[in-house]
N, C-alpha and C positions, 0 to 999 in steps of 0.2 A: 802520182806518188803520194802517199797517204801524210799527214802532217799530223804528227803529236808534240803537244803543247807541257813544255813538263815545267811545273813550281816547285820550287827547292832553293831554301837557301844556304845547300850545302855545293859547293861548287864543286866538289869532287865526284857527290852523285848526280849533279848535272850533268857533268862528261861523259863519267862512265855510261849514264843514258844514253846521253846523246850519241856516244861510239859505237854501245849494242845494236841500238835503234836502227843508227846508218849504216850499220854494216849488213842490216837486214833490209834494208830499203826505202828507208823512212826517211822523208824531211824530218828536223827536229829543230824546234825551238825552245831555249830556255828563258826560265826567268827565274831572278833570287829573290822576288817579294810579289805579294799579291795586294798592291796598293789601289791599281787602276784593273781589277782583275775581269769585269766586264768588256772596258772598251779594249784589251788585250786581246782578247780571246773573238774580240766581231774581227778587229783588224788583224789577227793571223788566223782567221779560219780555220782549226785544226777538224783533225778526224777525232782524236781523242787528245783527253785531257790526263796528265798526272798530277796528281796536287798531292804535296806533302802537308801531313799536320800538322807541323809547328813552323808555316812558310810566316815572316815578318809582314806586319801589316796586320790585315786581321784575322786573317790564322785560317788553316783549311777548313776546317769545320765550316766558317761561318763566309770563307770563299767558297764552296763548294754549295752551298743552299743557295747564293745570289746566284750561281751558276744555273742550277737547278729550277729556278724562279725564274727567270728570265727567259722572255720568250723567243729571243735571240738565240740562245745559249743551251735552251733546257733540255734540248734532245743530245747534246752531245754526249756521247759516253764520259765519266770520269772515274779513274781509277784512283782511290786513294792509298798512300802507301803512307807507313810507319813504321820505329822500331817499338812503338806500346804495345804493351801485350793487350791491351782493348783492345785495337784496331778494327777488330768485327764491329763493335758496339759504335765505335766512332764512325765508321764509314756508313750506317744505316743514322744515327742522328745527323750528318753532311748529306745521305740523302744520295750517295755515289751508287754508279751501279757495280763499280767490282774493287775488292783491294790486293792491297798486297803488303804481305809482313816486310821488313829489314831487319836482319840483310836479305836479300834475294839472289839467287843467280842467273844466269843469263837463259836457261831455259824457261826460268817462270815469267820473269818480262816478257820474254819473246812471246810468251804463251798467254797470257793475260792480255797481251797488246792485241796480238790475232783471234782472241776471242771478241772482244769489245768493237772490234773491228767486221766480226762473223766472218771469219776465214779458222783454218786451223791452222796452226804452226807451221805443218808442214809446209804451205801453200806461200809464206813468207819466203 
């Protein structure tokens, strides 16, 4: 079962993650800050990563490069989501391989998550 790692410290888009995600077949873990965001991410092993921009601590952008930088870390896929309207520009300086606008619905999660994963949707 595929494990995605989702940052956000908004706990209501935690959920609702975490509900889509499992109802599609995902393990899901959350977290509401990216403090310890390295040794999180060895000790739950995910498939993919969600990091939100403005996660507390030290904020996706610059959790998402340590992600990327680490050689533990660096192949994981990470999706970064926002409601900015940069979000393009912010997810290429994080250094993410894919994002995704807020709000979102539940097709394009699904579909961002089974790309990043190299399946298609349907196959979820």
């Amino acid at each position: 079962m595929p494990r995605i790692l989702i940052f956000d410290d908004d706990t209501d888009i935690l959920e609702l993650c975490s509900i889509i995600l499992g109802s599609k077949g995902f393990e899901t873990i959350a977290k509401p800050d990216s403090k310890s965001v390295i040794e999180e991410i060895i000790e739950a092993a995910p498939d993919v990563i969600l990091m939100d921009n403005w996660i507390p601590g030290i904020g996706g952008v610059k959790a998402t490069q340590l992600i990327k930088g680490h050689p533990d870390t660096g192949t994981i896929p990470v999706i970064f989501f926002s409601a900015n309207n940069n979000i393009e520009d912010l997810a290429k300086e994080a250094q993410a391989d894919y994002y995704l606008k807020k709000p979102f619905d539940i097709t394009e999660l699904a579909s961002i998550v089974a790309n990043a994963l190299g399946k298609t949707s349907d196959t979820l």
